[in-house]
N, C-alpha and C positions, 0 to 999 in steps of 0.2 A: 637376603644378604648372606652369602654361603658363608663369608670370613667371618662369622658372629661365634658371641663363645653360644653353644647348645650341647643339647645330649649327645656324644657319641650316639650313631644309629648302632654301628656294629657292639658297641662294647656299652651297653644304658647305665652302665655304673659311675662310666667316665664320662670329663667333657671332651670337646671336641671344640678347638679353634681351628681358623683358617683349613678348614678339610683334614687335619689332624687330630689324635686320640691325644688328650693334654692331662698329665696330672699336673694337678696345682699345688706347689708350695711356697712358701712367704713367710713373712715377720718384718715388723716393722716398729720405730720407736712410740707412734700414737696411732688411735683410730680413726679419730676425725683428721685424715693426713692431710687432706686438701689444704689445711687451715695450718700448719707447721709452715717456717723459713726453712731454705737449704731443700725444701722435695726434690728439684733435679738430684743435688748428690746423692740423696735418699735410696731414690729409685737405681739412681747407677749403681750404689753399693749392691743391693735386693740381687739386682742382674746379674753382677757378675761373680756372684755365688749361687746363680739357678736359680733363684726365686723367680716366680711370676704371677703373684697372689698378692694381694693387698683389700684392709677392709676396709669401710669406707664410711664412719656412723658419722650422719648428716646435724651433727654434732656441734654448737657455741658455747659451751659454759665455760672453758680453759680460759686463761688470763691470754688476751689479745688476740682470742677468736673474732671474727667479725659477725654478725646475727644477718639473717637474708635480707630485716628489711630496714628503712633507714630512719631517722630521728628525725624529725622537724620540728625543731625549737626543744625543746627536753624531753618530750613524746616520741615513742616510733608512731610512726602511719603506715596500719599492715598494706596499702594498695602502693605504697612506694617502694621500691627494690632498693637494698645497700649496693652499691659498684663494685665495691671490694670483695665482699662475698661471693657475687656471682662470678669475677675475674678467677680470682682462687681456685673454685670449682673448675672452670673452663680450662685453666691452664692444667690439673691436676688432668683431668681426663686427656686433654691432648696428651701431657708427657707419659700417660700410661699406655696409651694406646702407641705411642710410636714405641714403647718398650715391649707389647704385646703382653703386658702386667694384666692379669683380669684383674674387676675391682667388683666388690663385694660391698653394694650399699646396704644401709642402713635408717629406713626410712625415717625412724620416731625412734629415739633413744630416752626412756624413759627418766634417765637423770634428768634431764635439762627443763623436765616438767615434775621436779617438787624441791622442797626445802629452800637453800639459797639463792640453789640456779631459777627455779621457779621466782624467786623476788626478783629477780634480774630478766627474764625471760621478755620478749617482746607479747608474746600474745595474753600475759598475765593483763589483765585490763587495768591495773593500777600503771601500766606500761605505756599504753598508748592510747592513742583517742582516736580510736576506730569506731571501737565498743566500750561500754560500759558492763560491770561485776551485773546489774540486773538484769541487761540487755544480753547478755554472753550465757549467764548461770556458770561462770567459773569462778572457780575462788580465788582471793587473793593469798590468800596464805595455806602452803601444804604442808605439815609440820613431817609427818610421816615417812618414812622410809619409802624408796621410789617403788620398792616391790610391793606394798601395799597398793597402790593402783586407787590412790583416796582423790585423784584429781579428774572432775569429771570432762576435761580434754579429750580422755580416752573413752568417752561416751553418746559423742558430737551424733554418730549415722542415724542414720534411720530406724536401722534397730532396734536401738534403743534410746537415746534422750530425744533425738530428731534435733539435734541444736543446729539449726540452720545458719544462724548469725557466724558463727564460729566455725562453721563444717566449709563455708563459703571458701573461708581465709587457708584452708587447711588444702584442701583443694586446690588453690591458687599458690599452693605452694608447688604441692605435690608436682601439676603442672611445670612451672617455672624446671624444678629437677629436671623432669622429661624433656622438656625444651632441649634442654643443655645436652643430658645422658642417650635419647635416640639418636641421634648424632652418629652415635658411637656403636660398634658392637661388641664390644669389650663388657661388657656391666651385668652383673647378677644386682638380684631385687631381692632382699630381703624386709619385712616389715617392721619388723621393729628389735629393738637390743633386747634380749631376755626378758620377755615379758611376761605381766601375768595379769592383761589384758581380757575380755572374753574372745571367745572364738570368734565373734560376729566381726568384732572388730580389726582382725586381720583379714580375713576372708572379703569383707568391704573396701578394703587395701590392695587386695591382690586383685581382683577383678576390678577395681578404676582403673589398677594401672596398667592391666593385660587389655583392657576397653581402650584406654588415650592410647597404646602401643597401635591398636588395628586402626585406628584413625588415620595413621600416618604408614600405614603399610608393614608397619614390624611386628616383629613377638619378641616376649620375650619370658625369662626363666626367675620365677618368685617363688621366695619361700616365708617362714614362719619360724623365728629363735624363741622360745617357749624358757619360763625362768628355773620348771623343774630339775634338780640334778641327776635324778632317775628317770632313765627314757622307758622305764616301765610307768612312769606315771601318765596316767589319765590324760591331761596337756598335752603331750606329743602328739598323742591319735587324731588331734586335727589336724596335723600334718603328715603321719606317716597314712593314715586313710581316706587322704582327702586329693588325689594329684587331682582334680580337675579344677584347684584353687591352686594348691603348690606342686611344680614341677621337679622339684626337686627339695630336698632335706637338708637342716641343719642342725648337728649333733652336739655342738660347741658344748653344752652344758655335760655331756657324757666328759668331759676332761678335768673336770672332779674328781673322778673318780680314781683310783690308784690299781697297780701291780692287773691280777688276773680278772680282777671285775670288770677294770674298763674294758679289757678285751671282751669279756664274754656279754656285755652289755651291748656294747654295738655289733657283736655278730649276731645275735639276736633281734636286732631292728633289722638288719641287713637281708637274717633269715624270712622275714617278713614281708619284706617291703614288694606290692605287687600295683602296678608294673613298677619292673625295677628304675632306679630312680638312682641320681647322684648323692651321696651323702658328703657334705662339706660341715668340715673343721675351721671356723673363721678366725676362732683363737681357741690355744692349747692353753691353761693356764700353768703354774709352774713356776717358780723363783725364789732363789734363797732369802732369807728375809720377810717373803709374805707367808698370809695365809691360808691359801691355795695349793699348798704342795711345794715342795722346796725344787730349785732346778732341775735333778734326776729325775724327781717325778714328771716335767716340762718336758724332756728329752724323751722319756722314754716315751711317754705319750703319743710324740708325733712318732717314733718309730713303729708304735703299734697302728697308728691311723694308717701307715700309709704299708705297712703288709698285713692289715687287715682289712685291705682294700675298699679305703675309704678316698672320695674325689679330691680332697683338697684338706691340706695341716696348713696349720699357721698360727709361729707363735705370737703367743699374745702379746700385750706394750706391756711397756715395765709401769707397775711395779708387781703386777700380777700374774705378767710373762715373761720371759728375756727378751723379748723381743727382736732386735737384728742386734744383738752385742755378737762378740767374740765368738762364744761358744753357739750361739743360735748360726754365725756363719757358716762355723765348723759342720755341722748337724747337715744343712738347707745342702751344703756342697758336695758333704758326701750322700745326701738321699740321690741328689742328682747323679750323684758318680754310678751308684747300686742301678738304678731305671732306668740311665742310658743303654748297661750293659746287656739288660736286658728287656724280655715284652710282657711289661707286669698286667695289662690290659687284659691279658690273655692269661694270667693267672688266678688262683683263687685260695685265698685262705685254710690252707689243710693242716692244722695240727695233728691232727689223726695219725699222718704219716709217722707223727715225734715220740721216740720211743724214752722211757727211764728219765723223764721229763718231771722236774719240781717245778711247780706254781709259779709263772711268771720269770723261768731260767729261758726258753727261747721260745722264738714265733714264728710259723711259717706259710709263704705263700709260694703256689706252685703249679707250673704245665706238669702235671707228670708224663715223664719219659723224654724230657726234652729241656727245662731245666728248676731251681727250687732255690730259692732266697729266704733266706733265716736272719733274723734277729735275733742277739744276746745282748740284754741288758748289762748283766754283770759279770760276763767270763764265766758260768756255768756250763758244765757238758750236757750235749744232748745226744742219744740215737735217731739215725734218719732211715725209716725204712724203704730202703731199696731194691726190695725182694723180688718186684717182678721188673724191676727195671735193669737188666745185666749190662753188660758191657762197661767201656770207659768214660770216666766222665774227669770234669775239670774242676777241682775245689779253689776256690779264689777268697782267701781274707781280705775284707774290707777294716781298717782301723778307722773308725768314725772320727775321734775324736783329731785326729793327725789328719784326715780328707787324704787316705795311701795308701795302693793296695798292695798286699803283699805278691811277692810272685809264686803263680797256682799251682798246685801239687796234682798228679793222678789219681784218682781213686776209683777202685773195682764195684762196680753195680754188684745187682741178683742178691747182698745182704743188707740185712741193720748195720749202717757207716756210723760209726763212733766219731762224732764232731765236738771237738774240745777249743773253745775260739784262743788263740795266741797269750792272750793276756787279760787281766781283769779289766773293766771298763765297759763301754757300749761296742761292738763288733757288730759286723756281718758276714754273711758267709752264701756265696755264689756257685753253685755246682748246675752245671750245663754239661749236656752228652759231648764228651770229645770226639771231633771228627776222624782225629787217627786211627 
């Protein structure tokens, strides 16, 4: 399927739709979107601010989600499919795919297996009458925080519990997904939301679904969201050491982190990663009011993801991200504006260049000799050295927050250029070799 999303061959950092190199940006108001009213206008909004990213966690605990499978008499019965769930899915992926949206699933979201949602939960054996708490060895009750990992759901394979009863129905689900999702080639695979699973039990994930993928003729591109917020932690390394289970990387939990660390955090994985490999951002967290870093922090985030040439930003749902409000469209439409103008594929992360540079004042990525895109967070000056690069070039201010650029000035190569962005706020700044 050439039109599938995949590695860029020429550029391995990026993907590649339809025969073209694609950065992915997005944000959207939830993550299990399938299961929201209004998705058409949803996605028309996303589009016509440049988004083309969406996650996708396969997700029922939210009030008026539907569960995959259906009740019979006050029981669910896991061999019976709900209609409504599976319509939802069906329709969600057609309308992405005729928007050329990638989606970003989410296979096992660890909320929906403990505390409330877990009492609610279909495959909780007080749920249905499939299985029985003896017959299954799950519990009915998980009192614990979902990152504790105390439900042995997440211990079904072979690996480890060998719970076959259970591993059946899990399977049968997995399945049903694929049904739907090879269909398509729009769809990243991811295994699970922030886990802190064992390794066995991603890697068992990834190779079922890379296995039912060859069955039917396709491939496809899985990864591993690990719960660590340092990508130096131990956890990551089954996914940044591991491509022959994951084709590519998700960094999500690096957006924790704030100002110069998040940068120097993922260039550092990036410095790593052999063979190079996409790194995808599925959500940035970020929002005034939460815990997670107030809006600015959201914002600047994704502007560091994406000139620190990371595959894919996107911000998080509210209450943890902005999600597609206002300011998240502002942000999505001017990244678009900056990447159209030019070929970031073909650029690469060089601060080095940045001269008289405070912690987190700008960022840059660059073709040297041909052109160089900066980030400023806050209207901080920087020097750009230009020393061996002489002649005329074009300086172009981008006002982010306005999605407008301003009209471009000249400036003389062969020295360190004094760049002062126009005004305090989020700016960028565009200098390409002028042809005159």
């Amino acid at each position: 399927m050439n039109g599938k999303i995949q590695i860029s061959p020429d550029h391995p950092r990026y993907w590649q739709y339809k025969g073209q190199p694609t950065l992915l940006l997005g944000g959207s108001v939830e993550d299990n979107l399938f299961q929201i009213s209004g998705i058409r206008e949803h996605l028309d909004l996303l589009q016509s601010v440049g988004g083309n990213y969406v996650r996708c966690t396969m997700s029922c605990r939210d009030p008026e989600n539907a569960w995959p499978f259906a009740k019979v008499g006050d029981l669910y019965d896991l061999d019976v499919w709900d209609l409504a769930f599976w319509q939802r899915f069906n329709r969600f992926l057609l309308l992405t795919a005729e928007r050329d949206i990638i989606v970003q699933i989410e296979v096992w979201d660890r909320f929906d297996y403990a505390r409330e949602f877990w009492a609610a939960n279909p495959f909780n054996p007080l749920n249905n009458s499939t299985y029985t708490a003896e017959e299954s060895g799950l519990p009915t009750v998980v009192e614990g925080h979902a990152g504790k990992n105390e439900n042995s759901f997440f211990r079904t394979i072979p690996a480890e519990d060998n719970q076959l009863t259970v591993l059946k129905y899990q399977q049968r689900l997995v399945d049903e997904y694929l049904r739907y999702a090879l269909a398509y080639g729009h769809v990243l695979y991811c295994m699970d939301n922030e886990t802190s699973a064992t390794a066995s039990w991603g890697a068992y994930w990834s190779s079922y679904i890379k296995a039912r993928a060859a069955e039917v003729g396709a491939t496809v591109e899985t990864t591993e969201m690990w719960d660590a917020h340092d990508l130096a932690d131990p956890q990551h390394r089954n996914t940044f050491d591991h491509p022959e289970l994951y084709s590519f990387v998700d960094v999500s939990q690096n957006n924790h982190q704030v100002g110069q660390a998040h940068w120097d955090n993922m260039q550092a994985v990036r410095a790593r990663l052999n063979p190079l490999r996409p790194m995808n951002n599925v959500k940035i967290y970020g929002a005034d009011g939460f815990r997670f870093g107030d809006t600015r922090d959201g914002t600047e985030r994704f502007w560091r993801n994406i000139i620190g040439g990371m595959a894919s930003a996107r911000f998080h749902r509210p209450p943890a991200g902005i999600g597609l409000d206002e300011t998240a469209q502002a942000h999505l439409k001017s990244a678009r504006m900056l990447t159209d103008r030019m070929r970031i594929f073909d650029c690469e992360p060089r601060n080095d260049l940045l001269r008289d540079r405070a912690d987190n004042a700008a960022y840059l990525t660059a073709r040297p000799g041909v052109e160089y895109a900066l980030y400023f967070p806050d209207g901080q000056p920087v020097g750009l050295d230009l020393a061996t690069d002489g002649g005329i070039w074009s300086l172009g201010w981008l006002d982010i927050a306005a999605s407008a650029w301003r009209e471009p000035v000249v400036v003389q190569g062969g020295q360190v250029v004094a760049l002062t962005p126009p005004g305090r706020g989020h700016w960028a700044a565009l200098l390409q070799r002028s042809n005159g």
